[in-house]
N, C-alpha and C positions, 0 to 999 in steps of 0.2 A: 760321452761327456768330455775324453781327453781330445777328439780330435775339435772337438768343438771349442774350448779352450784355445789350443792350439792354434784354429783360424782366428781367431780375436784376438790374439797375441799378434798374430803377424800382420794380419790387418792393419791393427792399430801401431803397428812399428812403421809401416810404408807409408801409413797416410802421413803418421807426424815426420819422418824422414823427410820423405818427399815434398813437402808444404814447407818444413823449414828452409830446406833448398833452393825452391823457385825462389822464394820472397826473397831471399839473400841480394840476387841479381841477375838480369834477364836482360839479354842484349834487345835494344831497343832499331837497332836496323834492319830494315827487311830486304830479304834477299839477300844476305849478308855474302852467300858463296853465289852466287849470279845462277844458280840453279836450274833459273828460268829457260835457261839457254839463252838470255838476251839481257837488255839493257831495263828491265823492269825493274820500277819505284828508284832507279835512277836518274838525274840530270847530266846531261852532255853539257860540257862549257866548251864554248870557241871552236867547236868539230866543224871541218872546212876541209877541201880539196888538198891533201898533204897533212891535216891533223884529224886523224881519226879513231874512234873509240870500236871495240868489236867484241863478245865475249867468244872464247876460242873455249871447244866443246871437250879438249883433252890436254893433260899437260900440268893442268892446272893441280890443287893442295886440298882435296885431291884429282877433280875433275872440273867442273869449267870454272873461266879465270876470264876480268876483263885485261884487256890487252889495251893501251896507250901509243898509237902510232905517229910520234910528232916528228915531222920533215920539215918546217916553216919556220925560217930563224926568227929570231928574236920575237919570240910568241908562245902563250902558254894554252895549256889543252889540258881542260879540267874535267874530273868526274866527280860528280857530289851527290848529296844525301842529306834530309833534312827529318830528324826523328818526328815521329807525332807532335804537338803539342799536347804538353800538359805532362810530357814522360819526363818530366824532373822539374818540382814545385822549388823556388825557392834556394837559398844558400846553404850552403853545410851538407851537402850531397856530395858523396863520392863517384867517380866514374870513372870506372876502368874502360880502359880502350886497347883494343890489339888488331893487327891485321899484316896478312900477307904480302911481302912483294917480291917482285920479279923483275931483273935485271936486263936490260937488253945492249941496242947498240946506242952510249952515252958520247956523243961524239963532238972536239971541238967547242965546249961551255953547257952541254947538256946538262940534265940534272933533276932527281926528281925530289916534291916537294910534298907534306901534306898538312892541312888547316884543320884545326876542330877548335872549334868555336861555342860558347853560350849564346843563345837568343832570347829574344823576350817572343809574346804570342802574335807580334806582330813581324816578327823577323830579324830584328833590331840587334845586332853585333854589343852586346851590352861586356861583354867578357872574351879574355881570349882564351879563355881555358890553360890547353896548354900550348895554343897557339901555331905558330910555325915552328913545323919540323922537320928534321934535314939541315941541309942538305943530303940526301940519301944518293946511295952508289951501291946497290945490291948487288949479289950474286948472278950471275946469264946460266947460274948450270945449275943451279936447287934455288928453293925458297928460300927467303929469310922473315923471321916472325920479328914485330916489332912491339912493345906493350907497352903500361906506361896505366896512371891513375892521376886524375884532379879533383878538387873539390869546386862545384858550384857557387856562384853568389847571389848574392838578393836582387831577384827579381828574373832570374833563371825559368826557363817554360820550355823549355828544349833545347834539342845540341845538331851538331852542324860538322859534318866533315867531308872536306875537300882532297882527292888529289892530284897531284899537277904536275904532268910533263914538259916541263920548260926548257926551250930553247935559248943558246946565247945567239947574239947578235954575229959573230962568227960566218962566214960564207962554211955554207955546210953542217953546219949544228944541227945535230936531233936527238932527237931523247924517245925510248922505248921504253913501256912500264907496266907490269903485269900486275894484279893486285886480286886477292881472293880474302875469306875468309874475317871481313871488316867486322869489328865488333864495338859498337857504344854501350855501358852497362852500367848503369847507376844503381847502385847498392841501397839498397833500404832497408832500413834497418825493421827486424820482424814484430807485429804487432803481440801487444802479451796475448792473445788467442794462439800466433802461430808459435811463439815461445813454447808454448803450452804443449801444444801439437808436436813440436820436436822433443818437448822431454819427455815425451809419453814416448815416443817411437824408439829412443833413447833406453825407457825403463824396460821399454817391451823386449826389446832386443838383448836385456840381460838377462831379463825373467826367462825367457825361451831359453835361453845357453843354459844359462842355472837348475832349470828343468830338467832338459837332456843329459846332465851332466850328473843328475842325482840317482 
């Protein structure tokens, strides 16, 4: 009877744990660490002879990483991503966002930049979220993580982010940019079933202590 107890107890702590959790916030990009070993559920922008996109298999936060090779002055070389529709209904939505980047050779007006955007279900640039950011000048010897949170507006249907290896106009300009571990996460807030679910996991998780403890 006590071990039986005892599996209900914990059961019922992981389930409502862990259902409070997910619901919290779930990164909404896929392929977020390029995994794939390639350019999967990604968009190449302006990739040309001298601006090239590559995912490099070692190196990367902690293993592969796309890589931004722009030699082309005064021109940008984009890598984008467009969440599902429908992953964020609406205004008043939170979105955290974070992601990796990697520093290379910035030479001459170089510079890296990156876009995240609201859209409507039709694609529509309705918001800038939090828009342009950057100018960035990362590290060439470690990572640097970048983070950051918006709120949505009305008529929001999904999110949008871009980033860009831009060249200056400069004879000789180029920009090099590593980027790993992208994340869009719109927080939602938990319905009372899963409220529920977490304070039970919550109670359970004292009950067991208070148990063992008696």
């Amino acid at each position: 009877m006590k071990t039986t107890l005892k599996t209900i107890i914990i059961t019922a702590s992981l389930t409502g744990l862990l259902t409070g959790n997910v619901a919290l916030a779930q990164n909404q990009i896929l392929n977020p660490g390029f995994n794939t070993g390639d350019l999967t559920d990604w968009t190449p922008l302006n990739a040309v002879s001298g601006a090239t996109i590559s995912v490099i298999p070692t190196g990367g936060n902690p293993t592969d990483y796309a890589w931004l090779d722009n030699t082309v002055e005064a021109y940008n070389l984009g890598l984008s991503q467009a969440t599902p529709n429908g992953s964020v209904a609406g205004a008043g939505i939170t979105v955290n966002y974070s992601f990796d980047l990697l520093g290379g050779n910035q030479t001459a007006g170089g510079v890296d930049f990156v876009h995240i955007f609201d859209e409507n279900a039709t694609g529509g640039v309705i918001s800038q979220g939090p828009g342009l950011l950057g100018p960035f000048f990362p590290s060439a010897s470690s990572w640097t993580t970048y983070s950051g949170s918006f709120t949505t507006v009305a008529g929001s249907d999904h999110l949008y982010i871009e980033f860009d290896a831009t060249t200056g106009a400069n004879v000789g300009s180029m920009d090099q940019m590593g980027v790993d571990n992208v994340i869009l996460a719109p927080v939602v807030v938990p319905e009372p079933t899963t409220l529920s679910l977490a304070a039970m996991g919550m109670f359970g998780v004292l009950a067991f202590r208070r148990r063992r403890t008696v």
